[in-house]
C-alpha positions as CSV (number, residue, x, y, z in Angstrom):
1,X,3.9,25.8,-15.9
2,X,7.3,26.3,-17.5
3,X,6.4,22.4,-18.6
4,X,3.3,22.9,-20.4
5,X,4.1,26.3,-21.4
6,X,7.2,24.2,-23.7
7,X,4.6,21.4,-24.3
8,X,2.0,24.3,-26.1
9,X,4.7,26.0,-27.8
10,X,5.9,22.4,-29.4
11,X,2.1,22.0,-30.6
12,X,1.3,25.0,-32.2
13,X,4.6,24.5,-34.1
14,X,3.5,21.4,-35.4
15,X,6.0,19.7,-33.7
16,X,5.7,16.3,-31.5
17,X,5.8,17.5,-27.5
18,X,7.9,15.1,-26.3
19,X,10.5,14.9,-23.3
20,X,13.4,15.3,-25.5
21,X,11.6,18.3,-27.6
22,X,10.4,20.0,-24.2
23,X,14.6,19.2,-23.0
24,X,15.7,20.8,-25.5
25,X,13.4,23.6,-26.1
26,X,13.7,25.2,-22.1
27,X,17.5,24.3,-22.4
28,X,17.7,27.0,-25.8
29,X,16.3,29.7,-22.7
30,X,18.4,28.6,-19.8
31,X,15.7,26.8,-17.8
32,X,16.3,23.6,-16.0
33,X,13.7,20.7,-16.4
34,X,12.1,19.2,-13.4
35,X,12.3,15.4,-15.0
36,X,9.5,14.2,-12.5
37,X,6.7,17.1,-13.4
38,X,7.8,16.5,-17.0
39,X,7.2,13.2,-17.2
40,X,3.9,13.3,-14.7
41,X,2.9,15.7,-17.3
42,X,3.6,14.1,-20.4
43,X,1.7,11.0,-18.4
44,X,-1.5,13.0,-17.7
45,X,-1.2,14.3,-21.3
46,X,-0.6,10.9,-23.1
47,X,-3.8,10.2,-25.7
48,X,-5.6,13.4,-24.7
49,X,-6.4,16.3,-27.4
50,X,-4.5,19.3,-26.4
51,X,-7.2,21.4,-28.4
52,X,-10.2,20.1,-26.6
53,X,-8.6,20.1,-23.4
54,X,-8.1,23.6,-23.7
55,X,-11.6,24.3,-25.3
56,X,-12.7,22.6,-22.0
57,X,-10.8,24.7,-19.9
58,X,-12.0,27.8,-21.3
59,X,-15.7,27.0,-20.8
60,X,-14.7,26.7,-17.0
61,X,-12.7,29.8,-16.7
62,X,-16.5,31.2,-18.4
63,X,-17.7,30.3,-15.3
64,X,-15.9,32.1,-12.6
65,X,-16.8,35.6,-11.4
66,X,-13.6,38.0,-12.6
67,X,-15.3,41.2,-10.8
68,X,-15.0,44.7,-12.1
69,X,-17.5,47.4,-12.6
70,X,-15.7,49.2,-9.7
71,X,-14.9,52.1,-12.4
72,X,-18.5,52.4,-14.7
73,X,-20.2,52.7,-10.6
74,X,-17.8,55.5,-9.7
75,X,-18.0,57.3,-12.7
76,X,-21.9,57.0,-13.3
77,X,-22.1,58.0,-9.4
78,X,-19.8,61.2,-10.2
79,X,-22.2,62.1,-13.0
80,X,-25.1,61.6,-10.6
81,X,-24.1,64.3,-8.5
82,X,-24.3,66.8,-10.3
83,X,-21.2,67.0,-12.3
84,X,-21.2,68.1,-15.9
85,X,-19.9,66.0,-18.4
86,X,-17.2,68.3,-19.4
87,X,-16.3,69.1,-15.8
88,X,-16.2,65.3,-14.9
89,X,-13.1,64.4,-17.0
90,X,-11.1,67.3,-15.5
91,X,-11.9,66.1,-12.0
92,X,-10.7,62.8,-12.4
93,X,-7.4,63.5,-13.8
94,X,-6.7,66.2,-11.1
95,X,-8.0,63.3,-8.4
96,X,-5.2,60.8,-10.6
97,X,-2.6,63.7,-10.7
98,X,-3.4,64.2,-6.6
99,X,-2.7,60.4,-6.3
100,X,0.2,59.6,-8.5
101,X,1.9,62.9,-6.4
102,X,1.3,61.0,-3.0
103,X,2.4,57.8,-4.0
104,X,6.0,59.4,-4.5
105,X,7.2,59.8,-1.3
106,X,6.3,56.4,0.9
107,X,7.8,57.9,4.1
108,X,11.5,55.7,3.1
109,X,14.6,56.0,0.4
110,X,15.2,52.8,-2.2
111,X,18.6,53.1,-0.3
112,X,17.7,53.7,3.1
């Protein structure tokens, strides 16, 4: 990642991602280069549009499920029991406050 994070970098500043740019950018932050995934990655890279390749990517990640709508059931389920809309707000934070106060003590010290 640390690779093809340097590689992006180099492209959107209109400079030429090669191994001696890529070098010489993660040395400027103290991170060592892997020579053999740089240069597999430069290989797999070589001739290919970085933009559509990440346009292509992106119409992928479209695809895949990310979840959620845990929070809009709760809620709506909350206000279907009878709660008032001015009463559910207050609930919730008292119900966060409860939480946040048991997650304090885990039963151990940091220095324990």
């Amino acid at each position: 990642m640390k690779h093809l994070a340097a590689y992006l970098l180099l492209n959107l500043a209109g400079k030429t991602p090669n191994e001696s740019n890529i070098k010489s950018l993660l040395d400027t932050v103290g991170i060592e280069t892997d020579d053999a995934r740089l240069k597999q990655l430069l290989g797999e890279l070589d001739g290919k549009d970085i933009d559509e390749l990440v346009n292509s990517g992106l119409s992928k990640l479209a695809s895949v499920p990310t979840g959620g709508g845990g929070a809009a059931a709760a809620s709506s389920g909350a206000a279907a029991g009878g709660a008032t809309a001015e009463a559910a707000p207050a609930e919730e934070a008292k119900k966060e406050e409860e939480k946040e106060e048991s997650d304090d003590d885990m039963g151990f010290g940091l220095f324990d």
